[in-house]
MIROSE-611478 format. One line per field, with one value per residue: residue number from 1; residue in one letter; x, y, z of N, C-alpha, C in turn. Coordinates in steps of 0.1 Angstrom, whole numbers, plus 5000, padded with zeros to 4 digits. Layout:
N
num <- c(NUM,...)
residu <- c(A,...)
n.xx <- c(X,...)
n.yy <- c(Y,...)
n.zz <- c(Z,...)
ca.xx <- c(X,...)
ca.yy <- c(Y,...)
ca.zz <- c(Z,...)
c.xx <- c(X,...)
c.yy <- c(Y,...)
c.zz <- c(Z,...)
//
This chain:
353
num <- c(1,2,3,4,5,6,7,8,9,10,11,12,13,14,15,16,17,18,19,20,21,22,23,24,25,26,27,28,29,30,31,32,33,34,35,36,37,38,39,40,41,42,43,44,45,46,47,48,49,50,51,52,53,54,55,56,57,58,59,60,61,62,63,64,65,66,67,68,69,70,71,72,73,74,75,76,77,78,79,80,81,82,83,84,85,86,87,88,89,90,91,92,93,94,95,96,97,98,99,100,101,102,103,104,105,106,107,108,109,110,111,112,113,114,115,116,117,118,119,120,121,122,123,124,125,126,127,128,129,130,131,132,133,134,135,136,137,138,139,140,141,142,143,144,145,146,147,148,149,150,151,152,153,154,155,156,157,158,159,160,161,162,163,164,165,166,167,168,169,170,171,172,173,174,175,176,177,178,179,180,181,182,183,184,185,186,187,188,189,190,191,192,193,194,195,196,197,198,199,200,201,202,203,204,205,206,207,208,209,210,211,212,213,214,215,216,217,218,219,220,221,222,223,224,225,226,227,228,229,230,231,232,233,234,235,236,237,238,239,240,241,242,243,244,245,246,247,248,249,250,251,252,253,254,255,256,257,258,259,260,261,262,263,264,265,266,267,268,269,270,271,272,273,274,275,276,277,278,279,280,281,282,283,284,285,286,287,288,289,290,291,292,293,294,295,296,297,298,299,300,301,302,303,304,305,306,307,308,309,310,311,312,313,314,315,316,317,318,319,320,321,322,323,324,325,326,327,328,329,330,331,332,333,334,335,336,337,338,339,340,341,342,343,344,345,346,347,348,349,350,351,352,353)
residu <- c(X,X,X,X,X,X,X,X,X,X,X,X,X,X,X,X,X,X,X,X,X,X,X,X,X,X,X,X,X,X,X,X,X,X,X,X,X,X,X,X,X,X,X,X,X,X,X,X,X,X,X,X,X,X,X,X,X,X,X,X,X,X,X,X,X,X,X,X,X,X,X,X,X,X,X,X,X,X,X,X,X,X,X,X,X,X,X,X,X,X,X,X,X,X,X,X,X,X,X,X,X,X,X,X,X,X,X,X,X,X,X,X,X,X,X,X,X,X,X,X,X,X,X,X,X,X,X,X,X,X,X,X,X,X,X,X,X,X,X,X,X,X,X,X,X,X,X,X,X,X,X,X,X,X,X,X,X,X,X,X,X,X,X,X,X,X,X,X,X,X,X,X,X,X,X,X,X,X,X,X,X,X,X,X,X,X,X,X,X,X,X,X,X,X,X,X,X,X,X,X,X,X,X,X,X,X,X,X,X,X,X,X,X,X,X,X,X,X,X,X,X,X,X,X,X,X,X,X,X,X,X,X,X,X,X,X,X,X,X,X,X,X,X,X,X,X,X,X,X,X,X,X,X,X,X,X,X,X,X,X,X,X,X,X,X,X,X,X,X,X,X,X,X,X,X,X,X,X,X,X,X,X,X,X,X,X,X,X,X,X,X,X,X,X,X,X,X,X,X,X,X,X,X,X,X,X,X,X,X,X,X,X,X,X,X,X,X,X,X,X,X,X,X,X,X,X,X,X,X,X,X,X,X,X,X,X,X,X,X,X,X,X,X,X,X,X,X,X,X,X,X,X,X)
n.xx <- c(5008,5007,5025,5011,5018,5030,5040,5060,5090,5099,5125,5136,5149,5171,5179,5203,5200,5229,5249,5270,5265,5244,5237,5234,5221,5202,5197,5179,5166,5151,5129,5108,5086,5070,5041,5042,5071,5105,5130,5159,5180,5216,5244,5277,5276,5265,5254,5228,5209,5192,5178,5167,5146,5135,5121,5099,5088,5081,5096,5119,5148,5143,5158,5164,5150,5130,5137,5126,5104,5085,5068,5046,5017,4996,4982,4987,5008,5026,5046,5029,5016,5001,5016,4991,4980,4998,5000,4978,4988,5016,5031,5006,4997,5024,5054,5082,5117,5141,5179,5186,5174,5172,5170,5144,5129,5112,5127,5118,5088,5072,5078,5053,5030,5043,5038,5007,4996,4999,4978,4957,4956,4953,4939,4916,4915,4900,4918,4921,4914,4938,4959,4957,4959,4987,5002,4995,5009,5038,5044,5043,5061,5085,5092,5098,5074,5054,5035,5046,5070,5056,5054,5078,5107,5126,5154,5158,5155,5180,5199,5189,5164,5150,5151,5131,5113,5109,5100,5076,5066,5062,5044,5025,5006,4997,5010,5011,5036,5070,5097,5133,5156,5189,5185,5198,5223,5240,5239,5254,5262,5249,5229,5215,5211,5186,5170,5168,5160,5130,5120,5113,5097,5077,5070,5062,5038,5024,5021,5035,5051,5088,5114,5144,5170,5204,5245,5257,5261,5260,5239,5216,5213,5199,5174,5168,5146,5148,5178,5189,5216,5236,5251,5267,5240,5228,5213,5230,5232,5208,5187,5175,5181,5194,5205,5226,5243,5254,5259,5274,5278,5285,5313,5320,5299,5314,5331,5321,5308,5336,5349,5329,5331,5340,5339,5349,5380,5412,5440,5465,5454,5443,5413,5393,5395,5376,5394,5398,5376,5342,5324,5328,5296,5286,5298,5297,5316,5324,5309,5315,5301,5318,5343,5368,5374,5376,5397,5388,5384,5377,5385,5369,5351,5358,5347,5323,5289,5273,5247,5221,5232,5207,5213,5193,5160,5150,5176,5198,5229,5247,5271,5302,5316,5298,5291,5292,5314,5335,5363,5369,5370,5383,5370,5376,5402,5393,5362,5354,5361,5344,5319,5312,5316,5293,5275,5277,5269,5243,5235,5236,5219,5199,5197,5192,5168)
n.yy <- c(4988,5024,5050,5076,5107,5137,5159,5179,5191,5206,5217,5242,5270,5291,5322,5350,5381,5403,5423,5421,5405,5380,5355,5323,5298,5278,5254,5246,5223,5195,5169,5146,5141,5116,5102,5096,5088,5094,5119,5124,5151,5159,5175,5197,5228,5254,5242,5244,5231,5240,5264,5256,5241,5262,5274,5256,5258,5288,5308,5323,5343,5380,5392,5374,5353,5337,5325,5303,5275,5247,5243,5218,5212,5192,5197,5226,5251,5266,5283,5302,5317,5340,5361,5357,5332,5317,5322,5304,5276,5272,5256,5245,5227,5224,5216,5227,5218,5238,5240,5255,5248,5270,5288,5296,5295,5313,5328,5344,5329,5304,5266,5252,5270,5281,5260,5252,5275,5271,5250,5266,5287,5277,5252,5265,5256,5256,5271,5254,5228,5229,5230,5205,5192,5195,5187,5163,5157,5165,5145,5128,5132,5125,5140,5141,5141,5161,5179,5195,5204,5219,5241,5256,5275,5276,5280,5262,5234,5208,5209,5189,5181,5205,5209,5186,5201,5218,5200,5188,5216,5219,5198,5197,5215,5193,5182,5178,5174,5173,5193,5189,5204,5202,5193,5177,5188,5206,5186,5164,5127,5108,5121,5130,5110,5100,5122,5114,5092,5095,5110,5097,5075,5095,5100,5077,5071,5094,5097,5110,5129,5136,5158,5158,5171,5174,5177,5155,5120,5100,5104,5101,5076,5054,5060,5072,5068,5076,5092,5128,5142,5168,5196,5227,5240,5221,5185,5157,5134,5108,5086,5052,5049,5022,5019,5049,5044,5014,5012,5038,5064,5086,5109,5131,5121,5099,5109,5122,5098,5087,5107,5102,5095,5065,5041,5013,5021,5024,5019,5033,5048,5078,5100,5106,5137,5163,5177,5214,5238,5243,5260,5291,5303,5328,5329,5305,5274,5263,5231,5204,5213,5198,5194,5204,5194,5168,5140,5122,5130,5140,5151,5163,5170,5197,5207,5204,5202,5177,5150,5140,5100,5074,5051,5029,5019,5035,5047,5080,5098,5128,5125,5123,5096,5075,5076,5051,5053,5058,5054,5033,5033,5028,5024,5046,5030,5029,5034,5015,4993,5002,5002,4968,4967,4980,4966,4936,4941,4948,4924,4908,4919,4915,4884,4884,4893)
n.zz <- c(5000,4994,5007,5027,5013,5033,5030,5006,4991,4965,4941,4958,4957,4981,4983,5003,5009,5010,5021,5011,4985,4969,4987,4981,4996,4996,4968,4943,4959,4965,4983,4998,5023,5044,5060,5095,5093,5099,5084,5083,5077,5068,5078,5071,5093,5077,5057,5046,5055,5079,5075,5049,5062,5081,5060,5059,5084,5078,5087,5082,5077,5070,5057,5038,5002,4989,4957,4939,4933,4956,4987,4994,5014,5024,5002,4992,4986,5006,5001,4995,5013,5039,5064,5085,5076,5082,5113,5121,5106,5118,5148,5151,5133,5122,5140,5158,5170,5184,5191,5210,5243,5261,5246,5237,5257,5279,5306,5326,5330,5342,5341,5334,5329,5301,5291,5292,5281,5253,5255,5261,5239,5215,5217,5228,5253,5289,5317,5338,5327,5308,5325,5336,5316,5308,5329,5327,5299,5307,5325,5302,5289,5306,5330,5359,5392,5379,5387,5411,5395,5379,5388,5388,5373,5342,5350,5369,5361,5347,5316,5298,5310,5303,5277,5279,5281,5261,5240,5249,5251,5222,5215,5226,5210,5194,5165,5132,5116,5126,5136,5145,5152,5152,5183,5203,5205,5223,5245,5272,5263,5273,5282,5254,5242,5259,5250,5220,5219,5237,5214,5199,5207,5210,5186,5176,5196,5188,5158,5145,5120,5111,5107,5107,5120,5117,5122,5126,5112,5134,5153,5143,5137,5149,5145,5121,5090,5064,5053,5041,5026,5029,5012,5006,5003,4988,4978,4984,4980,4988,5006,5015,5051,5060,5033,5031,5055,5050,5024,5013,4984,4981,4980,5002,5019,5023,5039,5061,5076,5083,5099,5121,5155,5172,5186,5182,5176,5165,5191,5179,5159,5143,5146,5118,5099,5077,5053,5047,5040,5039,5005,4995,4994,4984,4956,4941,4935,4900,4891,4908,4938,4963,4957,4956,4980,4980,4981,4958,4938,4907,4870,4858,4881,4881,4862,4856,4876,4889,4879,4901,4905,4897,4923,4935,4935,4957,4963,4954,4946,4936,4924,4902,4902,4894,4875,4842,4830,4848,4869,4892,4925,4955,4989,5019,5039,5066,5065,5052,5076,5097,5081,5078,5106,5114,5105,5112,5137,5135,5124,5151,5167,5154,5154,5181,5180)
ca.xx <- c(5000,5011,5022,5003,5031,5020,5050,5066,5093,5102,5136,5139,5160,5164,5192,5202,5205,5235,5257,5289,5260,5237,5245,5231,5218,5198,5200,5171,5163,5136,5126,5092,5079,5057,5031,5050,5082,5113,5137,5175,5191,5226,5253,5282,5273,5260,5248,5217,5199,5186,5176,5155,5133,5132,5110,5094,5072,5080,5104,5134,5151,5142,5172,5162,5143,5128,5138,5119,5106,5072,5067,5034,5018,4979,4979,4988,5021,5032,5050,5019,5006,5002,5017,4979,4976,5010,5000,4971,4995,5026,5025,4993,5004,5040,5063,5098,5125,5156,5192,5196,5164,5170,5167,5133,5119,5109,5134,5106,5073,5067,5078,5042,5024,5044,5031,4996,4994,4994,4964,4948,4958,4955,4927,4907,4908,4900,4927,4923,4918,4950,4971,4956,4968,4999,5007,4999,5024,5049,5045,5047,5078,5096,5096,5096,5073,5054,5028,5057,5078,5046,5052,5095,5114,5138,5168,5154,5158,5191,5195,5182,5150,5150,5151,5119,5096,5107,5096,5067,5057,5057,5037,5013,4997,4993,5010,5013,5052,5079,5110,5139,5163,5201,5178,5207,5239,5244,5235,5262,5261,5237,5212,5213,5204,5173,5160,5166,5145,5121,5114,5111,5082,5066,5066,5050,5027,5015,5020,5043,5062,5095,5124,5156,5184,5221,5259,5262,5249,5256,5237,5206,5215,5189,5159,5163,5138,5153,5182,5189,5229,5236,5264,5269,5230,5222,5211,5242,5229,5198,5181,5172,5189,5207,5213,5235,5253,5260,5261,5271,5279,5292,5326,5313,5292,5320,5339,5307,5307,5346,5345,5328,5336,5341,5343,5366,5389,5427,5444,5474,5446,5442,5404,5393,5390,5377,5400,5392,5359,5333,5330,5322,5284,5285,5305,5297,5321,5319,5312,5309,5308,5328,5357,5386,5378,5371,5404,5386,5375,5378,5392,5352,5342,5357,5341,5306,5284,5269,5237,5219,5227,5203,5215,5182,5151,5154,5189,5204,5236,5252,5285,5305,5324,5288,5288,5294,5326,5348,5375,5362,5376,5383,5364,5387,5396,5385,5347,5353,5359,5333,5301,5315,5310,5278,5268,5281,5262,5232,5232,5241,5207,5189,5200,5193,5155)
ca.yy <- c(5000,5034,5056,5094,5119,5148,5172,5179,5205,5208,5225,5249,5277,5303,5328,5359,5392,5408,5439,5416,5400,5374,5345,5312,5291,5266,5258,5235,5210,5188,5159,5141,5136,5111,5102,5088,5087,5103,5124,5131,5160,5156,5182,5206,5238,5262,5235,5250,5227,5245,5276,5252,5240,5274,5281,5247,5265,5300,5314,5327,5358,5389,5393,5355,5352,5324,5324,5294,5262,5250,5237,5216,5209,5191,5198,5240,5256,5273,5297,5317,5314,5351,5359,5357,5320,5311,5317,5292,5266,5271,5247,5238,5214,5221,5228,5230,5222,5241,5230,5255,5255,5287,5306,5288,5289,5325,5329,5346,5322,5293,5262,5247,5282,5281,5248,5254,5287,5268,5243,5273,5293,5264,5243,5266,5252,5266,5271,5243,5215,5233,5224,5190,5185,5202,5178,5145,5160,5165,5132,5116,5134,5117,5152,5134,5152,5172,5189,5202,5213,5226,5254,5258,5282,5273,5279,5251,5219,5209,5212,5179,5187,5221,5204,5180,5212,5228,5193,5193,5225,5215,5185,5204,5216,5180,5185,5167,5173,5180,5199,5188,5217,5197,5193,5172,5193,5213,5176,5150,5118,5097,5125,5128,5087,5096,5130,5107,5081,5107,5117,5082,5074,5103,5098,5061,5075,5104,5089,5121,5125,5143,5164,5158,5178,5171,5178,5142,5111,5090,5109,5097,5061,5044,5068,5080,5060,5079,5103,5133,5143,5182,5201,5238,5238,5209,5178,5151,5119,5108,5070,5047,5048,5013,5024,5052,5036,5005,5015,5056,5066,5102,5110,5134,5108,5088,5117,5124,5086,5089,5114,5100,5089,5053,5032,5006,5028,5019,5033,5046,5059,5094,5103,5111,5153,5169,5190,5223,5246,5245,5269,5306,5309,5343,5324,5289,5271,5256,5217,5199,5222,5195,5191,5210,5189,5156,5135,5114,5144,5139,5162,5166,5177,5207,5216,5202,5196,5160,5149,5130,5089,5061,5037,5021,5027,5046,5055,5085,5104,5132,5119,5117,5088,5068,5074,5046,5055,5066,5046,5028,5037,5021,5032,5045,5017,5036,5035,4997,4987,5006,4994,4963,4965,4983,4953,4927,4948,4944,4907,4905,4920,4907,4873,4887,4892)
ca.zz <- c(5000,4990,5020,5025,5016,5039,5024,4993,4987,4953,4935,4965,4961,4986,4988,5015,5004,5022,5016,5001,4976,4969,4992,4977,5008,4990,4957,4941,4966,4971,4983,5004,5036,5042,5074,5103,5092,5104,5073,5085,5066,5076,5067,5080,5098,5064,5041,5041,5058,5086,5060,5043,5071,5086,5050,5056,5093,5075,5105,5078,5081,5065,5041,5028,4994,4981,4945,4933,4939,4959,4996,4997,5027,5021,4986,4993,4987,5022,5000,4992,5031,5042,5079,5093,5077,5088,5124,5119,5106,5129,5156,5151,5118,5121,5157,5156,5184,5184,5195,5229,5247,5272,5239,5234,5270,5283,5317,5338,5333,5350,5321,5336,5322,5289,5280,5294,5273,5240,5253,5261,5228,5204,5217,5235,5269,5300,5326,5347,5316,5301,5335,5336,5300,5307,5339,5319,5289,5314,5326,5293,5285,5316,5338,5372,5398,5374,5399,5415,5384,5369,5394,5384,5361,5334,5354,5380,5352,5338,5301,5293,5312,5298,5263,5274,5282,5244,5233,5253,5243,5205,5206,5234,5199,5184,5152,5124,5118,5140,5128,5154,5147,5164,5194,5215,5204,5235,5257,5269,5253,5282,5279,5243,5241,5265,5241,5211,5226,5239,5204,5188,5217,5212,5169,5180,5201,5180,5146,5139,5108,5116,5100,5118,5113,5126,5115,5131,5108,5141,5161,5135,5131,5151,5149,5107,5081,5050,5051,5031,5032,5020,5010,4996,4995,4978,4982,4973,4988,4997,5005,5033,5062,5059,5022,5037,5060,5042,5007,5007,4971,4978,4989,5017,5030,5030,5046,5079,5080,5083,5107,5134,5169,5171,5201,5177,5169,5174,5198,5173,5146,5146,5141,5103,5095,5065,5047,5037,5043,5029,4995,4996,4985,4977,4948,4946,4927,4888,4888,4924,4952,4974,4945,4964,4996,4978,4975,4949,4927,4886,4862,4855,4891,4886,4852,4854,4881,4886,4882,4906,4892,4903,4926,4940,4932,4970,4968,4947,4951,4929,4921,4887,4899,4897,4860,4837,4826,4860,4875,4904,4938,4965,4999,5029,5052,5080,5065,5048,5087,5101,5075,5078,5120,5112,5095,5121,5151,5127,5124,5160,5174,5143,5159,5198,5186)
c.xx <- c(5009,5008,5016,5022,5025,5031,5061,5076,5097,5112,5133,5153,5159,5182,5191,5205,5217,5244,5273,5279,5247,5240,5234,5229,5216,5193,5193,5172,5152,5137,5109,5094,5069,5055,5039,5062,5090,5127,5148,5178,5200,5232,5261,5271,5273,5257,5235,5202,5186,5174,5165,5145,5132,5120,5103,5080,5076,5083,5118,5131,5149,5147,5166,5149,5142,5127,5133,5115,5092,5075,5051,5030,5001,4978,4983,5002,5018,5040,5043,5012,5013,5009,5002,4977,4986,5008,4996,4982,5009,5020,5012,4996,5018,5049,5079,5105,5138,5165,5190,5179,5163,5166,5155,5124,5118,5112,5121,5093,5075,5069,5061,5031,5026,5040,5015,4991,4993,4983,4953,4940,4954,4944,4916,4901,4907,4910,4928,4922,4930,4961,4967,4964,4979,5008,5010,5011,5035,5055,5052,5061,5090,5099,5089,5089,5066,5041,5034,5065,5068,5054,5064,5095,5124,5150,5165,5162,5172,5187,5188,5167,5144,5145,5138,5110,5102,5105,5080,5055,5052,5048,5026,5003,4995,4998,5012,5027,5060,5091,5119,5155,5180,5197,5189,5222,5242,5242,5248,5256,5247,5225,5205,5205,5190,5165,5156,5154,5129,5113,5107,5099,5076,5059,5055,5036,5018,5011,5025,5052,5072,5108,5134,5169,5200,5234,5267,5252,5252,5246,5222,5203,5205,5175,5158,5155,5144,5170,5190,5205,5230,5247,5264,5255,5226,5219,5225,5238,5218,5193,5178,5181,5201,5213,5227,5246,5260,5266,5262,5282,5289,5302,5321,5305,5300,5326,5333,5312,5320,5353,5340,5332,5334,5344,5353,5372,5404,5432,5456,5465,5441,5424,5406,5389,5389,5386,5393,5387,5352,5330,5318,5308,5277,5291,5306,5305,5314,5322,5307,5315,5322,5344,5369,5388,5379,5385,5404,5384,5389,5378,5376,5341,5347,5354,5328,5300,5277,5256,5233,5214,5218,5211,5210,5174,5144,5163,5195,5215,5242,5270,5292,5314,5312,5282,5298,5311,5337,5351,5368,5370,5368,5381,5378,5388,5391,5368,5350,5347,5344,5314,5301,5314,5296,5269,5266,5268,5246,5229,5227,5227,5195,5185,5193,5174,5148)
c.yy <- c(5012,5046,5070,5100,5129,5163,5170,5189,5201,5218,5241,5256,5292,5313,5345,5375,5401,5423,5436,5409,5391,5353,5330,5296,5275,5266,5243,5223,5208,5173,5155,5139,5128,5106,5090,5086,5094,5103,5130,5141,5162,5168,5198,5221,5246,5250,5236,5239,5233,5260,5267,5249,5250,5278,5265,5252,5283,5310,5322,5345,5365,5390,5378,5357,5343,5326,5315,5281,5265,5242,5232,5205,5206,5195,5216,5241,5264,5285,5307,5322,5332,5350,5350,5341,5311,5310,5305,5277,5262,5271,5248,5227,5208,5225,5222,5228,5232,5235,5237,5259,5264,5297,5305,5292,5309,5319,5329,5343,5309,5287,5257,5260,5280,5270,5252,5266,5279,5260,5255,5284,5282,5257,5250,5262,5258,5265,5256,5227,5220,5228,5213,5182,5186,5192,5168,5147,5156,5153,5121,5116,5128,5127,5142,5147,5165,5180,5196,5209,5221,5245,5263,5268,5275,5272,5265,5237,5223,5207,5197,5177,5196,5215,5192,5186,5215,5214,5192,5206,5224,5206,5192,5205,5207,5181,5173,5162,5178,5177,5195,5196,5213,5202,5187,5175,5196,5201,5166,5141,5110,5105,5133,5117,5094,5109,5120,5096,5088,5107,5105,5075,5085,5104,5085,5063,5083,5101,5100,5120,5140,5144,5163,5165,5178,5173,5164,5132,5103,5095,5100,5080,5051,5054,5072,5065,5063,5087,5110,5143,5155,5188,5212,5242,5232,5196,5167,5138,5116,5089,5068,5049,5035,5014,5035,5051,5025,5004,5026,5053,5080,5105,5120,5131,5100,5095,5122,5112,5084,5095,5111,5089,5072,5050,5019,5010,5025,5030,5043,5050,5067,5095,5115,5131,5155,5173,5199,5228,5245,5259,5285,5306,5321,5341,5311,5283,5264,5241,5213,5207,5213,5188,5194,5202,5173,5148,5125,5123,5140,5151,5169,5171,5189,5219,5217,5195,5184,5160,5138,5116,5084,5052,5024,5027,5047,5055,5064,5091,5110,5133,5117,5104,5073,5065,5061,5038,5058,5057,5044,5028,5024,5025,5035,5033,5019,5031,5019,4990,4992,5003,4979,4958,4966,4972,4939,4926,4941,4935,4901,4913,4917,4891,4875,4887,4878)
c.zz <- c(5000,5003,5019,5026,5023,5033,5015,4988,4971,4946,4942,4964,4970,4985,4996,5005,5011,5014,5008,4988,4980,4975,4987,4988,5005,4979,4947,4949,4969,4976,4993,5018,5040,5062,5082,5102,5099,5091,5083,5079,5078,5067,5076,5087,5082,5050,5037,5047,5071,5081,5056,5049,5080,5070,5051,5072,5088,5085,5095,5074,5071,5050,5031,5019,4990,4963,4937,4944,4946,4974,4999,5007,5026,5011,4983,4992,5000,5017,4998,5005,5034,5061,5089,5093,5083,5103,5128,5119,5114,5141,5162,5143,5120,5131,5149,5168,5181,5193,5210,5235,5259,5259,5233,5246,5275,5300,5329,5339,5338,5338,5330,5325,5310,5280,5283,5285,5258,5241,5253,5247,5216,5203,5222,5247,5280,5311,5334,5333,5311,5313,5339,5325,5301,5315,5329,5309,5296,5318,5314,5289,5292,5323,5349,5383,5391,5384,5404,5404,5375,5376,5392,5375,5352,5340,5366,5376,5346,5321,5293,5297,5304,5283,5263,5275,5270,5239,5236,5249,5228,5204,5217,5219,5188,5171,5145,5117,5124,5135,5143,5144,5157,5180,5205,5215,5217,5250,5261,5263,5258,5278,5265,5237,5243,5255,5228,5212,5229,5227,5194,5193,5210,5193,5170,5181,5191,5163,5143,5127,5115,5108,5111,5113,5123,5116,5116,5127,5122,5148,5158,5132,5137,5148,5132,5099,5069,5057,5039,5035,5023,5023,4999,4994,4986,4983,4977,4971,4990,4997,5018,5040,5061,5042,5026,5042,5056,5028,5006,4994,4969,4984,4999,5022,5032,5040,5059,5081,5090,5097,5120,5144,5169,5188,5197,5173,5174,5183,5196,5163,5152,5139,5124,5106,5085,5065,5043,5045,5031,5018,5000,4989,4978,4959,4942,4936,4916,4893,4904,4933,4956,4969,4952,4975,4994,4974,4967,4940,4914,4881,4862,4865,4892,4873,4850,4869,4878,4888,4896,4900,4906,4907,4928,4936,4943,4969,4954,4954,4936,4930,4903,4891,4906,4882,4853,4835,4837,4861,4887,4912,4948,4978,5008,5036,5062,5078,5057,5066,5094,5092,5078,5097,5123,5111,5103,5133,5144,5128,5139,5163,5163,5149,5172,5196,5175)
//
């Protein structure tokens, strides 16, 4: 059976207007969203992915123009939504977490109040059903004692608390997708696990479809259904999740993959680092953005951009060394070993259930 897509962007481009030029954020990207799921977009700090789902609940900055492209949400583009309909549909349809939530939580109210203000705002309830609803939330979210922390300030909960009232507050107005904006950057690692988990209950429960956005694909590894890997404003990569991880196609997916923290890691190997920075968008280079950083890059990535080839019917990646004709490369060993444990682990709780 054929799943409900509930969102659709389509060859999104948006770029900033600033006083050195025209900065090029995001640069035709699309892809789907569909009901229940959870979508990764993975990708350094300015790949545009944050930009994009900032025009996906209509939150982007001033200077930012949408220069093409459609975001449909129920059969409607969201780009023609006036402010007035936009309140309507933000968090009501669509909440958003962000990464630091003190810059989310209003210091001097009660967090009990700030969630009860959207039952009241949202649903129309009356004070005392809005702090009944507000308790049970609290509850669900794993705030221990919520009768008592109903009554707290933000500075009271540690940051991992603090981060399950701004989750709290988003799903307070029942929505139907939920933007997690590097919701567990600023968390150690233990209470990173328990938001992660958090969020993957509460998709269960609600039957939420969810945009996840991280600079860290491990961070995504048990909780993504698709993910979508971006660079320079573009999309480069995209498929299932164990497509990804098992089978990436794009040398900076090999190079994130590469990249992260290992627990088998020897203890004379030096952790993997890109090279480089990412390219000036005021200027975006000819051919593949990630050509200067790619030490697989072909004479051809630095004259012509690549299309995105077919791998799977799921899995694409914009690569020229996926065309026909390239020299076939040989993965790092660093990411050989590591898909290759991925794979193992796999089996090994495949087998456990």
């Amino acid at each position: 059976m054929d799943r409900e897509k509930i969102l659709e962007v389509k060859d999104l481009t948006i770029t900033f207007h600033t006083y050195a030029g025209r900065v090029q954020a995001v640069r035709n990207v699309s892809f789907d969203l569909y009901k229940g799921e959870t979508l990764a977009i993975v990708g350094e700090s300015g790949s545009g992915k944050s930009v994009t789902n900032k025009a996906i609940i209509g939150i982007l900055a001033p200077t930012a123009v949408v220069e093409s492209g459609s975001i449909l949400y129920k059969g409607t583009n969201l780009l023609d939504k006036s402010e007035k309909q936009w309140e309507k549909i933000r968090g009501n349809d669509i909440s958003m977490i962000f990464q630091d939530p003190m810059s989310s939580l209003n210091p001097l109210m009660k967090v009990g109040k700030q969630i009860s203000e959207v039952y009241r705002l949202k649903h129309k309830m009356s004070g005392s059903e809005a702090k009944a609803k507000t308790i049970k939330l609290m509850k669900d979210v794993g705030i221990p004692e919520p009768e008592k922390r109903y009554e707290q300030y933000p500075f009271h909960f540690s940051g991992g608390m603090r981060q399950r009232i701004v989750i709290a507050i988003a799903l307070a107005s029942d929505p139907n997708i939920l933007i997690c904006d590097e919701p567990t950057t600023a968390l150690d690692v233990t209470i990173q696990a328990q938001v992660l988990k958090l969020i993957e209950d509460m998709e269960d429960m609600r039957d939420l479809s969810t945009i996840f956005i991280t600079h860290d694909l491990g961070v995504v590894a048990h909780v993504a259904d698709r993910i979508a890997v971006m660079y320079a404003g573009k999309i480069v990569e995209y498929g299932l999740a164990e497509e990804i991880f098992y089978n990436p196609q794009h040398p900076y997916t090999w190079s994130l993959m590469s990249s992260m923290p290992d627990m088998d890691i020897e203890d004379e190997e030096e952790l993997y680092v890109i090279q480089g920075t990412p390219p000036n968008m005021l200027h975006p280079p000819v051919g593949d953005a990630f050509a200067e950083r790619n030490p697989y890059a072909l004479k051809l990535d630095y004259e012509q951009e690549p299309p995105l080839f077919k791998v799977s019917d799921t899995h694409y990646a914009a690569t020229w060394l996926l065309h026909p004709k390239s020299p076939k490369m040989e993965l790092p060993a660093t990411l050989v070993r590591r898909i290759e444990t991925g794979k193992a682990r796999r089996r090994e709780l495949g087998n456990d259930n």
